[in-house]
C-alpha positions in Angstrom: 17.0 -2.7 -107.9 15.2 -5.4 -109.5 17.0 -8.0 -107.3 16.9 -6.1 -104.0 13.2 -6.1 -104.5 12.8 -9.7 -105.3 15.0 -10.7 -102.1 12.7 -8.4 -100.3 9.5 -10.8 -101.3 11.1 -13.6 -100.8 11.9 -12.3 -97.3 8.7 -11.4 -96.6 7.2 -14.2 -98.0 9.3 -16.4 -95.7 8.2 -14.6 -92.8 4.8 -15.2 -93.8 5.4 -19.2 -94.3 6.9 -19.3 -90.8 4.3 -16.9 -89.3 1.8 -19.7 -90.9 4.1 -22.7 -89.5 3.6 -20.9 -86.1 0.6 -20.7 -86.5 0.1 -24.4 -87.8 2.3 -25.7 -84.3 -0.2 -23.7 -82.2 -3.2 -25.2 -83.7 -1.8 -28.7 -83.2 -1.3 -28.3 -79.6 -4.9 -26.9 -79.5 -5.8 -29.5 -82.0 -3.9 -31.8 -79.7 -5.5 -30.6 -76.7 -9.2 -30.5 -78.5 -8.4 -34.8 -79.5 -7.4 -35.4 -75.9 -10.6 -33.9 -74.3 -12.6 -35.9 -77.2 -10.3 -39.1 -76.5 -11.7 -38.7 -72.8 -15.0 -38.2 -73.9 -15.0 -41.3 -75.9 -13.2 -42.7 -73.3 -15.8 -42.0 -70.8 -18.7 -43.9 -72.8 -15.7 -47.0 -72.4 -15.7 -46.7 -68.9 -19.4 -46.2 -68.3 -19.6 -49.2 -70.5 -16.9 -51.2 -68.7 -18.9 -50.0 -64.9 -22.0 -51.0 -67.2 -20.6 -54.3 -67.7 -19.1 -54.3 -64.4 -22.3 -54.1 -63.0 -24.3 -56.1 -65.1 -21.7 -59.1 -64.7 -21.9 -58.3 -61.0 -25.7 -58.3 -61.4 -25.4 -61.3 -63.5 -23.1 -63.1 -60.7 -25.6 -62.0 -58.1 -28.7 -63.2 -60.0 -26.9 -66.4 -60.5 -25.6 -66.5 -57.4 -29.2 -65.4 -55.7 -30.7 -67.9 -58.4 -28.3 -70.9 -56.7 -29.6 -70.3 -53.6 -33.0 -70.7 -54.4 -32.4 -73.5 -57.0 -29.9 -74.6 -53.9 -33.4 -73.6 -51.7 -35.9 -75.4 -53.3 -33.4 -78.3 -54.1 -32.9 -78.4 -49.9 -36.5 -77.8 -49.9 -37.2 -81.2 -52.3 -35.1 -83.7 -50.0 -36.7 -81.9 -46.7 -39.7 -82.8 -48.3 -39.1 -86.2 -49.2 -37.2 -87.1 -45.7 -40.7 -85.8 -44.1 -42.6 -88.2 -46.4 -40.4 -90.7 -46.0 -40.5 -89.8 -41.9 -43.9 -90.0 -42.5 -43.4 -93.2 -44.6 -41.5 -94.4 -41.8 -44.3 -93.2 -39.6 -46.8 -95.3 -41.5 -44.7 -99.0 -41.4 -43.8 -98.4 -37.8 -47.7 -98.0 -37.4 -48.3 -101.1 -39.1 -45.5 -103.0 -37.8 -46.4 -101.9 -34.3 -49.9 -103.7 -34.4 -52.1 -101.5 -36.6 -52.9 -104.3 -38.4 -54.9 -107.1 -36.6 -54.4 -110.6 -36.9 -57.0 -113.3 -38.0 -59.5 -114.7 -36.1 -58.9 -117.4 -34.1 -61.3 -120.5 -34.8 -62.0 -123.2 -33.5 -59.1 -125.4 -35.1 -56.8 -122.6 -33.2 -57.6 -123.0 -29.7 -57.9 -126.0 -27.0 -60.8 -124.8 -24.1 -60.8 -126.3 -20.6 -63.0 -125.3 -17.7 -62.4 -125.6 -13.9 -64.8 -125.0 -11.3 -64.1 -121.8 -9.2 -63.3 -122.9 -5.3 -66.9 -122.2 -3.7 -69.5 -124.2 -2.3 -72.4 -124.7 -3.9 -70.6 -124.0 -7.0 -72.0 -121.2 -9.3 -68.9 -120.2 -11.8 -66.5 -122.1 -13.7 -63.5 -120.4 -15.5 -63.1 -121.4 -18.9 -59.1 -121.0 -20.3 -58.6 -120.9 -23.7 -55.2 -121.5 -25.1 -53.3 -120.7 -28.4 -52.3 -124.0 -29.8 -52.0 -123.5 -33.7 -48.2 -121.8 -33.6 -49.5 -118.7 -34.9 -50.5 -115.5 -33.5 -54.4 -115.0 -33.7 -57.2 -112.6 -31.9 -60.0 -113.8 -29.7 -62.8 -112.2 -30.4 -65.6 -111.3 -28.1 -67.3 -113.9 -25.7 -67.7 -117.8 -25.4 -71.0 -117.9 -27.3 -71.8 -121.7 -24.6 -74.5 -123.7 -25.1 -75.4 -126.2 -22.3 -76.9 -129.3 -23.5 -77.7 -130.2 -27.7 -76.1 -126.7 -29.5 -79.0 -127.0 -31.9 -82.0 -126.5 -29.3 -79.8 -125.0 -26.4 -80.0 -121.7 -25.2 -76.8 -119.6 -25.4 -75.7 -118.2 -22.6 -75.7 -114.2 -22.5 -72.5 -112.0 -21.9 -71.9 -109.5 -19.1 -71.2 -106.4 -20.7 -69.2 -104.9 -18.2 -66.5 -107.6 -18.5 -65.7 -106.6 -21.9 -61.9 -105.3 -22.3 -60.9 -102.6 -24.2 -59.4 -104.3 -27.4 -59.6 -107.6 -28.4 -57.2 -110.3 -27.2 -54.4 -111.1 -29.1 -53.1 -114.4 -28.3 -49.6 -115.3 -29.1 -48.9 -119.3 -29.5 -49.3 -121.2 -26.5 -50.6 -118.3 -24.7 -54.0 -117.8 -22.3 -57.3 -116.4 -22.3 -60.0 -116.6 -19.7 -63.4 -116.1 -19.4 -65.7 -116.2 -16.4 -69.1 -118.1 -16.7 -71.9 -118.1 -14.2 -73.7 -121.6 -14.0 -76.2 -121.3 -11.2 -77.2 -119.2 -8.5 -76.6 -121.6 -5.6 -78.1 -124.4 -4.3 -79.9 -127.3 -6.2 -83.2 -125.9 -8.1 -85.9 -127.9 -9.9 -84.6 -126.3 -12.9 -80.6 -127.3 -12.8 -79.6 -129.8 -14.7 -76.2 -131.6 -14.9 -74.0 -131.5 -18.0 -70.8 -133.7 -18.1 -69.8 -131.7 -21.3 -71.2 -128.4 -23.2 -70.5 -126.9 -26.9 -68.6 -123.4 -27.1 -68.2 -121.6 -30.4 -65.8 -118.4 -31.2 -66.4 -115.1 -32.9 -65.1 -113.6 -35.9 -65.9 -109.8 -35.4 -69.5 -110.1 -34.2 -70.6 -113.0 -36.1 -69.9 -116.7 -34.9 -67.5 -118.7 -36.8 -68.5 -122.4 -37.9 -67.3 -125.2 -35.7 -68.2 -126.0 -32.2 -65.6 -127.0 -29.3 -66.2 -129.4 -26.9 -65.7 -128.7 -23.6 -65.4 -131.5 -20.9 -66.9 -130.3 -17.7 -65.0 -130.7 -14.7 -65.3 -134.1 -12.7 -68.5 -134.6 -11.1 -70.3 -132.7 -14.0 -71.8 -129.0 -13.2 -75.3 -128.1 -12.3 -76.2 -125.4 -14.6 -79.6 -122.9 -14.8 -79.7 -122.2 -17.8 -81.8 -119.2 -17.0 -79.2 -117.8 -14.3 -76.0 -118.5 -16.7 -73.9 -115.6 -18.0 -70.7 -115.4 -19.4 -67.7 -112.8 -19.3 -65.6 -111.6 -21.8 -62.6 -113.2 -23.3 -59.5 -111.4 -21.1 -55.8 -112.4 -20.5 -56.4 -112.3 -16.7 -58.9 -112.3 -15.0 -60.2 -109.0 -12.7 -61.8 -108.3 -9.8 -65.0 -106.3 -10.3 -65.6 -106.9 -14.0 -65.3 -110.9 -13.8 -67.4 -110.8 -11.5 -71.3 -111.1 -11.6 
């Protein structure tokens, strides 16, 4: 009796130990189950993370990217900039190079003067021509400031403002200017007197320039009032109209 009872604890504990083991596998697949669900939680803070970094590289690539541009922008912007100052540059030497900058005076060391009587009867102009002879390109200023007779006590002979061009004359070497002088108003008068040569000086700006040119009057010599006497403007041709008073 004794033995039949102990087999029948040991057979119940068994039971028991495999009721528990039963129990045990159950809770593992739970327990399984309960880990997985937790291994996709974790795993779902990974993936945010990864679409986190996903996005912040793709926000990183597009900052850099957008960041290119305008470093690419403003870089574009910098040598658009320059070319336009350097157009502008440009614009400024062609400016210069195109005349903006006048040349010197011409003086009297620059020029050789002649003078021809005009064909009328009884003469009352003479043209004077004054020609570039130094080599060098130089601007004629103004009028022939003429004195006919001693240039110290002679009266110089007014200019015709109407005759005056536009710009100064630029004279290239061995090129022409003209003016047109009025000597007289016809016929012989009390107050004409002959001159077989007269004194012209140039201008520099407004002011006469030192040195005096000699001028050999045509032959015969010219009968000049000195109160009727006027003198055009320097010109490369001469016109009709305002060359002539």
């Amino acid at each position: 009796m004794p033995t039949q009872r102990k087999s029948t604890v040991l057979a119940v504990t068994a039971v028991a130990v495999l009721s528990l083991g039963l129990t045990a596998c159950g809770g593992d697949d739970g327990g399984t189950r309960d880990e997985g669900a937790a291994d996709t939680s974790s795993s779902a803070p990974s993936s945010s993370s990864s679409s986190s970094s996903s996005s912040s590289s793709s926000a990183s690539a597009s900052t850099a990217t957008t960041g290119g541009s305008a470093s690419g922008g403003s870089a574009s912007a910098g040598p658009a900039s320059a070319s336009s100052g350097s157009a502008s540059g440009g614009t400024a030497k062609n400016a210069a190079s195109s005349g903006s900058k006048a040349p010197a005076s011409c003086t009297y060391k620059d020029v050789k003067i002649t003078a021809a009587k005009v064909d009328e009867t009884p003469t009352e102009h003479i043209v004077l021509t004054a020609t570039n002879t130094s080599g060098r390109v130089c601007r004629l200023d103004g009028h022939p400031l003429i004195a006919f007779g001693e240039i110290q006590t002679a009266k110089d002979v007014p200019a015709v403002a109407k005759s005056k061009p536009a710009a100064p004359v630029v004279l290239q070497p061995g090129a022409p200017a003209y003016a047109n002088v009025r000597i007289a108003l016809g016929g012989a008068h009390e107050d004409n007197k002959v001159v077989t040569s007269f004194n012209v000086n140039l201008f520099t700006g407004s002011a006469p320039t030192e040195g005096s040119i000699v001028v050999k009057a045509p032959a015969g010599g010219l009968a000049v009032d000195e109160a009727a006497a006027r003198t055009g403007y320097w010109t490369p041709e001469l016109r009709n109209g305002a060359d002539e008073f």
